[in-house]
Residue, then its C-alpha position, 0 to 999 in steps of 0.5 A: x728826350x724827356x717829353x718824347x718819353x712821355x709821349x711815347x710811353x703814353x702812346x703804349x699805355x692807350x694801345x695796350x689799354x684800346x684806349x687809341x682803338x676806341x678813340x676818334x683821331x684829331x691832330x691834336x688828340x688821340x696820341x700819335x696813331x703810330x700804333x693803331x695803323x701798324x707803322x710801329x710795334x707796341x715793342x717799338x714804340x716801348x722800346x723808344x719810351x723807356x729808351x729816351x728815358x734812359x738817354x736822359x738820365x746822363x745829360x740830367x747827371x751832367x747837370x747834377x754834378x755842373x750845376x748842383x743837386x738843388x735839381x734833383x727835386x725837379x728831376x725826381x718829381x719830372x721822372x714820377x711824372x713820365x713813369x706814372x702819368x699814365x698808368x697812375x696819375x690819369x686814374x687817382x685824382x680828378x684834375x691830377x692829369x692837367x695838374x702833371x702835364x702843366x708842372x712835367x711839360x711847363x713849369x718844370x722844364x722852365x725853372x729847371x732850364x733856369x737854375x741850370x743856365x743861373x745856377x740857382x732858385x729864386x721865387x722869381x723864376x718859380x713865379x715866371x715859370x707857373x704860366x708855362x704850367x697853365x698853359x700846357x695843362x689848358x692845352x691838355x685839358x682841350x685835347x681831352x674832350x674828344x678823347x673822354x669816351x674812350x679814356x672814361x672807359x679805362x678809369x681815367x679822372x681827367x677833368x671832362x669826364x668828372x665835371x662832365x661836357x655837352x656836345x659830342x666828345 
């Protein structure tokens, strides 16, 4: 729920930015393109963000409680990340994007899954989860060429527009 937050929420940002309506759509970039063909309300596809957040917030109750508040940390860094990817985190830093898609969609959900289903942290599983982290930041980080035009054109800092790329975008 957490990442169909995310997703959909950032879906919502590029619509009401232009940013969706100025970008050239591939399946791996130019978000779900729900909203630039009308198959979905702006409203909608909001009230689907904000909603799959607030469907998480029990389950990640549920796991405070069963499992400890040494999880908390994870969620309140996971909850940053969906809230303020987008209008924030693609704006203040170069590199801050990748950095936030690989903790938010690798390494964190990793180690959270392990101290959920162990019951601990251990440097261990904080060192098997950081390729998880790499690998979703480089799968963003691929997505963004197409996309750098367009996101250059509303104050985003990913790292193809600051270290710039020949080719088409």
């Amino acid at each position: 729920m957490l990442h169909a937050s995310v997703n959909t929420l950032n879906d919502y940002s590029d619509f009401k930015t232009g940013i969706d309506l100025k970008v050239n759509r591939t399946p791996f970039s130019g978000g779900s393109g729900f909203l630039p063909a009308n198959l979905l309300t702006p409203r909608a596809v909001l009230a689907i963000g904000l909603g799959t957040l607030l469907l998480a917030v029990p389950i990640g109750i549920y796991f405070l409680i069963v499992r400890g508040f040494h999880l908390l940390p994870l969620f309140i860094v996971g909850a940053i990340f969906i809230l303020f990817y987008t209008s924030h985190l693609t704006r203040v830093v170069a590199g801050m994007a990748e950095i936030a898609a690989g903790l938010g969609l690798g390494t964190l959900p990793v180690l959270g899954t392990f101290i959920i289903l162990n019951g601990q942290f251990t440097f261990q599983a904080l060192f098997a989860s950081i390729p998880s982290g790499f690998l979703v930041a480089n799968l963003l980080l691929m997505n963004e060429f197409p996309d750098s035009e367009a996101d250059k054109s509303n104050n985003r800092r990913t790292l193809p527009i600051i270290l710039g790329h020949k080719g088409p975008p």
